[in-house]
C-alpha positions in Angstrom: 1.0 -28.3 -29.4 -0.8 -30.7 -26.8 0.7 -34.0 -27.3 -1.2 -37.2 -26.1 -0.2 -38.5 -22.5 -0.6 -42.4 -22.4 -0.4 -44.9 -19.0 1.9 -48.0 -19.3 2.4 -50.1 -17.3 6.4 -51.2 -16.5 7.8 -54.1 -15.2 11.2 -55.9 -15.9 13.7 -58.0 -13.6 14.9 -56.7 -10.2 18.6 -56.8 -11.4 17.8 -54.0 -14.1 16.2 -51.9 -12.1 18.6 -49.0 -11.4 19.8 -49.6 -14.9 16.6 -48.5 -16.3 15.4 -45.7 -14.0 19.0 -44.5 -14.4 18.9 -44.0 -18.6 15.0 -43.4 -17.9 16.6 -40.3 -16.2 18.8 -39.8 -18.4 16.0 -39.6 -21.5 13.9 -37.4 -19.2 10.4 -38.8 -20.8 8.9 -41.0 -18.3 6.9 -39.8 -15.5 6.6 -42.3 -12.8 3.2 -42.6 -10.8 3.2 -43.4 -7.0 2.8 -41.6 -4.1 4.7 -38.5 -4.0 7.3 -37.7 -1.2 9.5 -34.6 -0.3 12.0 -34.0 -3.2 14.0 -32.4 -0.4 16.6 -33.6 2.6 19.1 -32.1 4.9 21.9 -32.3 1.8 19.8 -30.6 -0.8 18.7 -28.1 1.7 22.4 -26.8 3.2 23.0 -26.4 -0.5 19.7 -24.3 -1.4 20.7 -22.1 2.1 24.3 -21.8 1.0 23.1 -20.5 -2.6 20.7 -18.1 -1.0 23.7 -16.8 1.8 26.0 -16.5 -2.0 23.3 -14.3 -4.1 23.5 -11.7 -1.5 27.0 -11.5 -1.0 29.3 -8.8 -3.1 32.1 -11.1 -5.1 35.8 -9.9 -4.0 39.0 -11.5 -5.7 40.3 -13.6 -3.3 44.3 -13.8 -2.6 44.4 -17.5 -2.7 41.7 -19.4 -4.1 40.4 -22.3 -2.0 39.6 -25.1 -4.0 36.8 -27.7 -2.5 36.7 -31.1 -3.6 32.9 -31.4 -2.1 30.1 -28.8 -2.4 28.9 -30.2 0.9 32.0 -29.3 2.8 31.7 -25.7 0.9 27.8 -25.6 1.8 29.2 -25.8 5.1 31.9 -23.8 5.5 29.5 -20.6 4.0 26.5 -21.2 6.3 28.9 -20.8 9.1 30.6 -17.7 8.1 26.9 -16.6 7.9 26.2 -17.6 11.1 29.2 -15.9 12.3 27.9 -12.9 10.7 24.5 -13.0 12.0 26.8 -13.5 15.5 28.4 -10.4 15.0 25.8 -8.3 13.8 23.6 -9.1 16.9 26.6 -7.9 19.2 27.0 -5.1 17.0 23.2 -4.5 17.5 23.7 -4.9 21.4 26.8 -2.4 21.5 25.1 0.0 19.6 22.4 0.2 21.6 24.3 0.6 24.8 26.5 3.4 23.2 22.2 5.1 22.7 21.6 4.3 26.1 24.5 6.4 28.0 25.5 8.8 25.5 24.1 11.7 26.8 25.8 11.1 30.3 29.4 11.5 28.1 32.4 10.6 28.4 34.1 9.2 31.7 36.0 6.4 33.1 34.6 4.2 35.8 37.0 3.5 37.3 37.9 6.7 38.5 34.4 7.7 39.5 34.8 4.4 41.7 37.7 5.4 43.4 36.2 9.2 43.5 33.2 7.4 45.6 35.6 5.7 47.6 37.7 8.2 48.6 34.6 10.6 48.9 32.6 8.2 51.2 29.3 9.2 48.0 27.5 7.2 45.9 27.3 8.5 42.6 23.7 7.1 40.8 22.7 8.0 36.7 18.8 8.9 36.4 16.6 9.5 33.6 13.0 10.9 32.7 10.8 12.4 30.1 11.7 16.0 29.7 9.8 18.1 31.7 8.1 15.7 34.2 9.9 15.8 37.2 10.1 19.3 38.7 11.0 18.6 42.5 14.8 17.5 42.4 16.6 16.3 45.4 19.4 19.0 46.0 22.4 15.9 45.4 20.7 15.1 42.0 22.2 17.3 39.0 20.7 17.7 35.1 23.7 16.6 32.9 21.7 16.9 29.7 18.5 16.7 27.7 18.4 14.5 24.4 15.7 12.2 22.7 13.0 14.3 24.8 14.8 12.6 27.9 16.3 14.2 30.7 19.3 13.0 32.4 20.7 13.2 35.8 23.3 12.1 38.0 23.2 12.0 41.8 26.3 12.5 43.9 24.8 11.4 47.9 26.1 9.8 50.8 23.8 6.6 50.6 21.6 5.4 47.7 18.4 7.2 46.5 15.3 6.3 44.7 13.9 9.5 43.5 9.9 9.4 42.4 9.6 9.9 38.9 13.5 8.8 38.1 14.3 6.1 36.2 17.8 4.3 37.1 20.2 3.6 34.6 22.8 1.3 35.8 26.7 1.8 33.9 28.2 -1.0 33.5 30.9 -0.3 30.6 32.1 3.3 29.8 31.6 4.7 26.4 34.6 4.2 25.2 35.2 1.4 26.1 31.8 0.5 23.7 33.1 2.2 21.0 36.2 0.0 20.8 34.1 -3.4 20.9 31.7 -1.7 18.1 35.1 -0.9 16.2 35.7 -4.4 16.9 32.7 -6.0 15.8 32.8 -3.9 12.7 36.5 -5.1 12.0 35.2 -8.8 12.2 32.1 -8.4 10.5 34.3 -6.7 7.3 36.6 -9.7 7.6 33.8 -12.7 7.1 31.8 -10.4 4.8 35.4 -10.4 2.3 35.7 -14.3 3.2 32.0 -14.6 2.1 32.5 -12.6 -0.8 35.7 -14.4 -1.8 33.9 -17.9 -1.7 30.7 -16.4 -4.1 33.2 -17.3 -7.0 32.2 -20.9 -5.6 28.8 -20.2 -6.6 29.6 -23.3 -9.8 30.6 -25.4 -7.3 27.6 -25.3 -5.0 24.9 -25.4 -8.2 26.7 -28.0 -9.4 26.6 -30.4 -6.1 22.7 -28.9 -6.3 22.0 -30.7 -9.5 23.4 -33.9 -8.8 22.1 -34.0 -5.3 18.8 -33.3 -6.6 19.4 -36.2 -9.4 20.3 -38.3 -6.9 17.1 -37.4 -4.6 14.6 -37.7 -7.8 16.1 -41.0 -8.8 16.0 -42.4 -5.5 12.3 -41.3 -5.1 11.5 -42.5 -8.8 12.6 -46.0 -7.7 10.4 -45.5 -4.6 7.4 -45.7 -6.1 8.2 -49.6 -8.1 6.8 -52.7 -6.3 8.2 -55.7 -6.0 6.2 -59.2 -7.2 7.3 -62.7 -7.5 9.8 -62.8 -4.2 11.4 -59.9 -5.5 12.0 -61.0 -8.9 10.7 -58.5 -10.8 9.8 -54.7 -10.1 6.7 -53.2 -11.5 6.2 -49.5 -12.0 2.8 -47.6 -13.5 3.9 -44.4 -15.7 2.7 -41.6 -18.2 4.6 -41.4 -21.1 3.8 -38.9 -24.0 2.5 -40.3 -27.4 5.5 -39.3 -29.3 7.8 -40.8 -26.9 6.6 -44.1 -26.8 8.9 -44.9 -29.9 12.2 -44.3 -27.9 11.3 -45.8 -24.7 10.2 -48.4 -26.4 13.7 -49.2 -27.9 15.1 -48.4 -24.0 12.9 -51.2 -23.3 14.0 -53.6 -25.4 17.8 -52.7 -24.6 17.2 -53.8 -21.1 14.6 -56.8 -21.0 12.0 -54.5 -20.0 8.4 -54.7 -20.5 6.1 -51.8 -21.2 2.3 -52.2 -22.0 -0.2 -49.6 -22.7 -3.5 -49.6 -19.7 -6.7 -48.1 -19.4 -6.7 -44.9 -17.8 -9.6 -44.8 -14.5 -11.4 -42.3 -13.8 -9.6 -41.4 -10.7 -6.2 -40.6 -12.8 -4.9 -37.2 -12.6 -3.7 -36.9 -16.5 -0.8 -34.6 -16.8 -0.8 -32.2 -19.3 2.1 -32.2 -22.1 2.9 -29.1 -24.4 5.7 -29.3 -27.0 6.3 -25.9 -28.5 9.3 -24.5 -30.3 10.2 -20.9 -31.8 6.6 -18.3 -30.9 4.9 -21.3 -29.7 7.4 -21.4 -26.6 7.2 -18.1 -25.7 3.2 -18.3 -25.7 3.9 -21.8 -23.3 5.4 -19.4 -20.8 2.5 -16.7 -21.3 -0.3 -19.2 -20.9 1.2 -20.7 -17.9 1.3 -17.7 -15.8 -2.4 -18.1 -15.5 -3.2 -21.8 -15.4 -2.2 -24.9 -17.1 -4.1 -26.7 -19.7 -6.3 -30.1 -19.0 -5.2 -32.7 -20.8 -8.2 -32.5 -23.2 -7.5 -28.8 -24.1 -6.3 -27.8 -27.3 -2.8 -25.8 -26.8 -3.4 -22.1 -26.8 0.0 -21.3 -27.2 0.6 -19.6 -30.3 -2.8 -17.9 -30.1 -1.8 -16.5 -26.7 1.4 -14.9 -28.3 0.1 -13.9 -31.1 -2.8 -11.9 -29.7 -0.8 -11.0 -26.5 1.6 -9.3 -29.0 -0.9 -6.9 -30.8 -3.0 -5.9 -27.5 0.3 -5.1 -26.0 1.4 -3.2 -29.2 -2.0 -1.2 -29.6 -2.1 -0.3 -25.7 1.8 0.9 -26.0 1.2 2.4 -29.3 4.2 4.7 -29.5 7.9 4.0 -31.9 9.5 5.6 -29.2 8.7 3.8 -26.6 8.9 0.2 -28.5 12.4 1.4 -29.7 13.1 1.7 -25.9 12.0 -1.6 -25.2 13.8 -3.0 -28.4 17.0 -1.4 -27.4 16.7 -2.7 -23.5 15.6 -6.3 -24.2 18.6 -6.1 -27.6 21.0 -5.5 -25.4 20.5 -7.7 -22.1 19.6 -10.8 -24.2 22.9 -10.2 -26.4 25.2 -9.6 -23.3 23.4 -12.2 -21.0 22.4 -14.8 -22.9 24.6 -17.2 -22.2 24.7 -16.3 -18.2 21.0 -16.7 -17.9 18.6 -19.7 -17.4 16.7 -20.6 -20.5 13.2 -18.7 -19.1 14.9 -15.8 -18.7 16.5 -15.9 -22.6 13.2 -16.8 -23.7 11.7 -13.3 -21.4 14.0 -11.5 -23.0 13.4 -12.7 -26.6 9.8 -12.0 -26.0 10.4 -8.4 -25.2 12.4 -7.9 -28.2 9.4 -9.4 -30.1 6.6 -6.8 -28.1 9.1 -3.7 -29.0 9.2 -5.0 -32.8 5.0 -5.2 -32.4 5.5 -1.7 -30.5 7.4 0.0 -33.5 5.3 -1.3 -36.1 1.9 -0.6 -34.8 3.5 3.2 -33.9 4.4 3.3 -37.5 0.9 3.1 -38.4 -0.5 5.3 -35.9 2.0 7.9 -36.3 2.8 8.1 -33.1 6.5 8.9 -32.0 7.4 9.7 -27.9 3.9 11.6 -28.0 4.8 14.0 -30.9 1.6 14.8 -33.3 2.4 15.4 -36.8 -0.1 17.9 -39.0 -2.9 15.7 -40.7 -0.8 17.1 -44.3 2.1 16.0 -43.0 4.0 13.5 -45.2 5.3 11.9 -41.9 1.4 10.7 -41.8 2.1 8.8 -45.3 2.6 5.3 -43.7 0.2 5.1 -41.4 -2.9 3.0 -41.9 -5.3 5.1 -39.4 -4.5 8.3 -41.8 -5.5 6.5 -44.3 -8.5 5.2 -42.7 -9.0 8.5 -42.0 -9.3 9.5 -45.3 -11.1 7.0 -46.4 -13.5 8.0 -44.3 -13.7 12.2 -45.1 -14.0 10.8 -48.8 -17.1 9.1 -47.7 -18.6 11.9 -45.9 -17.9 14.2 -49.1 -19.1 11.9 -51.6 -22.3 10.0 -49.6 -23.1 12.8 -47.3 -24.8 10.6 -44.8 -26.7 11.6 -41.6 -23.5 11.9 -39.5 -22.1 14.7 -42.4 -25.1 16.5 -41.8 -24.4 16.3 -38.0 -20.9 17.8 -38.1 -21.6 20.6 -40.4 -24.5 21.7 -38.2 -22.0 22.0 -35.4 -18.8 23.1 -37.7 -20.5 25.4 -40.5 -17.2 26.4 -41.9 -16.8 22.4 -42.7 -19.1 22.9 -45.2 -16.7 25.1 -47.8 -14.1 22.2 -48.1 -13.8 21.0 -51.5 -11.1 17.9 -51.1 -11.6 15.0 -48.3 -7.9 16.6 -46.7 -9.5 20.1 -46.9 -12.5 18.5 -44.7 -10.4 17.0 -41.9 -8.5 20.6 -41.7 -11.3 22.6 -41.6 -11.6 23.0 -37.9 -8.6 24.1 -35.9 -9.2 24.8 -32.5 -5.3 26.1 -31.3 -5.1 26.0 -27.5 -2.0 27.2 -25.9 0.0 27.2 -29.4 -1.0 23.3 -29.9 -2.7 22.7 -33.1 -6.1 20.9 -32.7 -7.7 20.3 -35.7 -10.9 19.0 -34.5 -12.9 16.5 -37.4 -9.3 14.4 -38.1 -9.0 14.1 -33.9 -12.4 13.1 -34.0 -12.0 10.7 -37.2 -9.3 9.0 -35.5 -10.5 8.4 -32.3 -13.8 6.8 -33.9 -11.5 4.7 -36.0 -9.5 3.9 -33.3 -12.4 2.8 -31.2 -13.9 0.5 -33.8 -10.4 -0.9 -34.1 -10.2 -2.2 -30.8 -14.2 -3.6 -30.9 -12.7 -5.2 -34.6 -10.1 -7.0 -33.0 -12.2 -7.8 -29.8 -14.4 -9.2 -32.8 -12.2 -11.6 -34.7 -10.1 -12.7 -31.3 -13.8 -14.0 -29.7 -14.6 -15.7 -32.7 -11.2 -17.5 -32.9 -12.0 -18.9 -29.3 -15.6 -20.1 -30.8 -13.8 -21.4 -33.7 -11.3 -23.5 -32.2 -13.8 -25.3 -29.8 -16.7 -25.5 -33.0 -16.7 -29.5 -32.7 -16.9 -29.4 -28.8 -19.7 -27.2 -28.9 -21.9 -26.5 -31.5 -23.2 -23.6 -30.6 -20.5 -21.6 -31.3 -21.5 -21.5 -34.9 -24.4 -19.5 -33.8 -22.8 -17.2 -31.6 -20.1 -16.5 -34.7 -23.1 -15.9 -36.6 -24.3 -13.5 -33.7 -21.2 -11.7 -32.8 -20.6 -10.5 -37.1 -24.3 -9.6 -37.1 -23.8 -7.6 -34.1 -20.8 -5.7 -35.7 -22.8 -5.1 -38.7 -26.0 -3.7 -36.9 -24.8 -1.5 -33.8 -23.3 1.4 -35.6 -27.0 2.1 -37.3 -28.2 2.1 -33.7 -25.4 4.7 -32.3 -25.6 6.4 -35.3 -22.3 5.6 -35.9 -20.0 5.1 -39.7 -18.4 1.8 -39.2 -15.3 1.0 -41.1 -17.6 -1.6 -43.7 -19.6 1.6 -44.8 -15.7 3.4 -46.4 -13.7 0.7 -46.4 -15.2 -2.3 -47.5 -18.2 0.0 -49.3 -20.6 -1.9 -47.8 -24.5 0.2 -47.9 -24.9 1.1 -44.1 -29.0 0.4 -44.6 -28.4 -3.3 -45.9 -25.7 -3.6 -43.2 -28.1 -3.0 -40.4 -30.9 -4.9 -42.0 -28.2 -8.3 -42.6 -26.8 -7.5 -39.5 -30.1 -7.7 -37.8 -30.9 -11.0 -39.6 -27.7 -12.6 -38.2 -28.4 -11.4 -34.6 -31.6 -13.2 -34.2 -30.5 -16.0 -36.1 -27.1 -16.6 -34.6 -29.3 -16.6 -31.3 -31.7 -18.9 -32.7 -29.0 -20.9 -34.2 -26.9 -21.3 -30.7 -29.7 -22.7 -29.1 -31.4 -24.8 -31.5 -27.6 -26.3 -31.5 -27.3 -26.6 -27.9 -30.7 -28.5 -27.5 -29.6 -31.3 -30.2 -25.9 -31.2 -28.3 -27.2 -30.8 -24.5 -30.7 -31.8 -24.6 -33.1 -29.4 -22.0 -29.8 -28.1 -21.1 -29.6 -26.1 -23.8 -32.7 -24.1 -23.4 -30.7 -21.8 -21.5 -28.3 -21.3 -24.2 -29.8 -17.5 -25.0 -29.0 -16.6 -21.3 -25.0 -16.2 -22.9 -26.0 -13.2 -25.1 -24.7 -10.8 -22.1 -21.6 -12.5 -21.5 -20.6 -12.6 -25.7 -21.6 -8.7 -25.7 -20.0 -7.8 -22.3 -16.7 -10.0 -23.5 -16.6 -7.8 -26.4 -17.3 -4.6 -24.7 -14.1 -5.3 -22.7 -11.7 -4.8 -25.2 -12.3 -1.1 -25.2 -9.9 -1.0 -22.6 -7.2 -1.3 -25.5 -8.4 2.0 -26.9 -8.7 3.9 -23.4 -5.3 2.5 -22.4 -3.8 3.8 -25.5 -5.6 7.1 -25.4 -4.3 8.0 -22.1 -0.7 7.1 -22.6 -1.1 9.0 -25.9 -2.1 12.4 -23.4 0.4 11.9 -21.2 3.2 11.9 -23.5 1.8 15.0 -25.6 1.0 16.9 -22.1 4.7 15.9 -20.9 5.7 17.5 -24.2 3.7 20.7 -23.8 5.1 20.8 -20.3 9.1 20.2 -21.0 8.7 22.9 -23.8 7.6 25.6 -22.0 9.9 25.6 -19.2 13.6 26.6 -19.8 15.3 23.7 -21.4 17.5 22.0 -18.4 14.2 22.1 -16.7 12.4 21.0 -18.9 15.1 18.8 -20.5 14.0 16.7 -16.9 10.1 17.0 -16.9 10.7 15.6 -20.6 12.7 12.9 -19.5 11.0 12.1 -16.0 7.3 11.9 -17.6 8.4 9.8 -20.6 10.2 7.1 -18.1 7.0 6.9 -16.2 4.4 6.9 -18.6 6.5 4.1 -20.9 6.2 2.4 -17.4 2.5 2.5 -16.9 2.1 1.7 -20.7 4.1 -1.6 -20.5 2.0 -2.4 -17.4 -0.8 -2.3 -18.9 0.2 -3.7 -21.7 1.3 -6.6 -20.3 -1.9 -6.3 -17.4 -4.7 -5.9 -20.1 -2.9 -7.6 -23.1 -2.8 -10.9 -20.9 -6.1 -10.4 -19.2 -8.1 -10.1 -22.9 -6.2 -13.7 -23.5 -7.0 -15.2 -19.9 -10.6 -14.3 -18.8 -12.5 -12.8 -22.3 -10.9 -15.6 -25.0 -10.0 -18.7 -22.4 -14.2 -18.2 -21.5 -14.9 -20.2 -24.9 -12.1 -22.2 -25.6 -10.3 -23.2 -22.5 -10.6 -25.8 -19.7 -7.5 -25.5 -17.3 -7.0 -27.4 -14.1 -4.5 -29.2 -15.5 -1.0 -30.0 -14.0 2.5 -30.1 -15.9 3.8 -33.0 -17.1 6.8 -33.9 -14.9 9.3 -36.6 -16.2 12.1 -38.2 -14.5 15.0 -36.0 -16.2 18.5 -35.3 -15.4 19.5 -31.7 -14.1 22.3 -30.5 -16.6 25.3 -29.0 -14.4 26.7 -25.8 -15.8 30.0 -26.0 -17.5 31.3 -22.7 -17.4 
């Protein structure tokens, strides 16, 4: 939940200053107001680079642990072996591409082509140029060999030469000779890579000296922003402190001779924004503030977030298999990491255990396992609340025989001889490469599963109108709209809505209340909006497309789900035809990737239907986190 941010104003004897920003810190409550400086210096930044050196770096068990009474001197000691590295790796570099440069020309030794030369009274030069361009060779220049589409030549003469079209390549160093200096550098760059690696088991050392320099820096910064009244008497500080906080600080206060009293907050204030959430509501925190933070006036959309977040992700996965998968994973990394691990990561993990849960049980009643289809009679289907929607549904076609019956025995005649609601969906089976299709119960459940994701799209806008009702009135006429809307449409499409079978609802008085509600939630919403906005709300009407394009966009759950529902069947189809390692693989190989798409779009569109469609009616953002003065805990183990 949002709690209440108020501005007090602080002020208290010079001498108890440090006292009280030091047990402010300590309480981690307070957020001190002032002009903001660089929470960083040289200190805190030689530790940040030494950390950064350390998470790249392979641990080794060192043969005599070196034990560093300051994380400074360690800090220092690890940037330069990493300079040293870099060093090394540069010469290395260097070597290497020497070794490129005169390989072809092979092995020798200059000094004996020197004294050759000498003794010879010739001057022996090494050429080079692109294969095939240079024809016309002097008679003292020689081709020693061809490589990297370069020819390569040496030149044995009595004085020097400058052929055209040769390139000079001047010897300095003899091959081997490079090699020993790049066996060398690779010697020395093993060495400092093992100290490195030794000194990662430092890592505690160097976080902790990063938490209390950044304590130190924060405090120091904190006290930066006080001014000082009355010939330095007294110190006076301007501060946020959160509603149900005031109570403790309070008693800090009175500990210390300190004053605090409430002011008025100007217009020019920046308000920070202060969640508290514990349990589902702290997960949502995280989700909601990938995308933006809350305004101080907003109500906290944590919980909804999750909660909605949850079942779009489940009905876009839709599969036990895969949320098994992604039970087992998340299981399994939070119960061996847990305690290694930073409390957003726990929480990550904790909400993936919570999506494969919401995965399992929405598979469950889908009947939907690794994309495996069960017969419409099978009592694998017995659980699932889309068979039995199904059902429902091929009970209503027997027994009320509407327009859409007619429909689908004009184009299945042999529909017609069923006598039971299962015999109906059964009727039609159109087999395709030995895959059982049975047409009407496909059809069935894709309607179903359509309507479904318009239903939810349905009651998730209509939460976002309720929870802003009292801000703006109306809302009450677009609720009014967006159930008169779901009642009316399928009579326009021709369509059997889930009210007609389930709820037994006449389709004809549906579409007639439903039409009632459309044009008076419109009227409604703007008759509200005048009273509430005066000639502002005149163009209240205008918002009709936006509701119905909002709503329209949650068909994406149902497309999303479809496709990762063919892909997993086709993957099937595939494996099972091939010999078994074979397809063993193709099984395998699909599954992994199309679990991968599925939980990114899950987590894409899930978050997306929360952020854009549902934050459009009951969300203001722009707001900024609320940032106390708090102590950095150092780690212990």
């Amino acid at each position: 939940m949002r709690i209440d941010v108020k501005k007090q104003l602080i002020w208290g004897p010079r001498s108890q200053r440090d006292r009280f920003f030091e047990r402010a810190q300590e309480l981690g409550v307070i957020e001190f107001i002032g002009t903001e400086e660089s929470d960083r210096n040289d200190e805190i930044q030689l530790l940040i680079d030494a950390l950064h050196v350390l998470r790249t770096m392979v641990p080794v068990k060192q043969a005599h642990p070196q034990h560093f009474y300051s994380p400074n001197m360690l800090a220092r000691q690890i940037i330069d072996y990493k300079n040293r590295l870099e060093n090394l790796y540069e010469q290395k570099r260097t070597v290497q591409k020497e070794i490129a440069r005169i390989q072809p020309f092979g092995e020798f030794s200059l000094s004996t082509l020197k004294q050759i030369g000498e003794e010879s009274g010739r001057i022996m030069q090494f050429f080079f140029a692109k294969s095939g361009k240079v024809n016309d060779l002097p008679s003292d220049v020689i081709l020693i060999n061809t490589a990297h589409q370069l020819d390569y030549f040496l030149s044995i003469s009595k004085e020097k030469i400058h052929p055209v079209g040769l390139t000079e390549i001047i010897i300095e160093r003899s091959l081997s000779d490079l090699r020993n200096d790049l066996a060398l550098y690779e010697s020395e760059i093993d060495r400092w890579e093992v100290e490195l690696g030794a000194l990662s088991h430092q890592k505690r050392v160097l976080v902790n000296g990063l938490a209390t320099a950044l304590n130190e820096r924060h405090l120091e910064i904190a006290k930066g922003k006080t001014k000082q009244v009355v010939e330095d008497g007294l110190f006076v500080v301007e501060s946020w402190i959160p509603k149900n906080k005031l109570e403790v600080v309070y008693q800090l206060a009175d500990e210390l001779n300190i004053y605090i009293e409430q002011i008025a907050i100007e217009k020019k204030d920046k308000v920070p924004t202060y969640l508290e959430n514990r349990g589902w509501g702290r997960l949502g925190e995280d989700l909601v503030n990938i995308y933006d933070i809350p305004s101080n006036t907003d109500r906290d959309p944590s919980l909804w977030v999750f909660i909605a977040f949850g079942i779009f992700f489940a009905m876009i996965v839709a599969d036990i298999g895969y949320g098994l998968v992604l039970l087992g994973i998340t299981s399994l990394l939070f119960m061996k990491f847990r305690k290694k691990v930073s409390a957003g990561i726990r929480r990550a993990m904790k909400l993936g255990i919570w999506l494969g849960i919401g995965c399992i049980i929405w598979g469950v009643l889908l009947t939907s396992f690794f994309g495996i289809e069960a017969k419409p009679d099978s009592p694998l289907r017995k659980p699932s609340l889309v068979h039995w929607m199904v059902k429902r549904k091929a009970s209503y076609f027997s027994e009320q025989k509407p327009e859409a019956y007619k429909e689908l025995i004009q184009e299945y005649p042999e529909a017609a001889k069923a006598s039971t609601p299962m015999d109906l969906l059964m009727s039609v089976n159109k087999s395709q490469d030995g895959r059982d299709n049975y047409v009407i119960y496909s059809n069935f459940t894709n309607n179903i599963l359509i309507e479904l994701s318009i239903f939810i799209g349905v009651i998730h806008i209509l939460t976002s109108f309720g929870r802003y009702l009292d801000r703006r009135w109306s809302s009450l006429g677009w609720m009014i709209f967006l159930i008169g809307g779901y009642a009316y449409f399928p009579s326009v499409i021709k369509a059997t809505s889930l009210i007609y079978f389930i709820l037994n609802v006449p389709a004809e008085e549906a579409a007639q209340i439903g039409l009632w509600m459309i044009y008076g939630g419109i009227g409604l919403a703007t008759l509200l909006a005048i009273i509430q906005n005066k000639w502002a709300g005149l163009v209240e009407p205008m918002h009709v497309i936006s509701v119905f394009a909002d709503v329209m966009s949650y068909l994406r759950i149902y497309a999303l789900s479809l496709a990762g529902m063919i892909m997993a069947s086709t993957f099937n189809h595939i494996g099972m035809s091939m010999p078994f390692y074979i397809g063993f693989i193709i099984i395998l190989a699909g599954h992994l990737v199309n679990i991968t798409l599925a939980m990114m779009g899950g987590v894409i569109h899930g978050l997306r239907l929360n952020f854009i469609e549902w934050y459009h009616y009951s969300f203001d953002g722009g707001g900024y986190r609320f940032r106390p003065l708090r102590t950095i805990k150092e780690e212990n183990k």
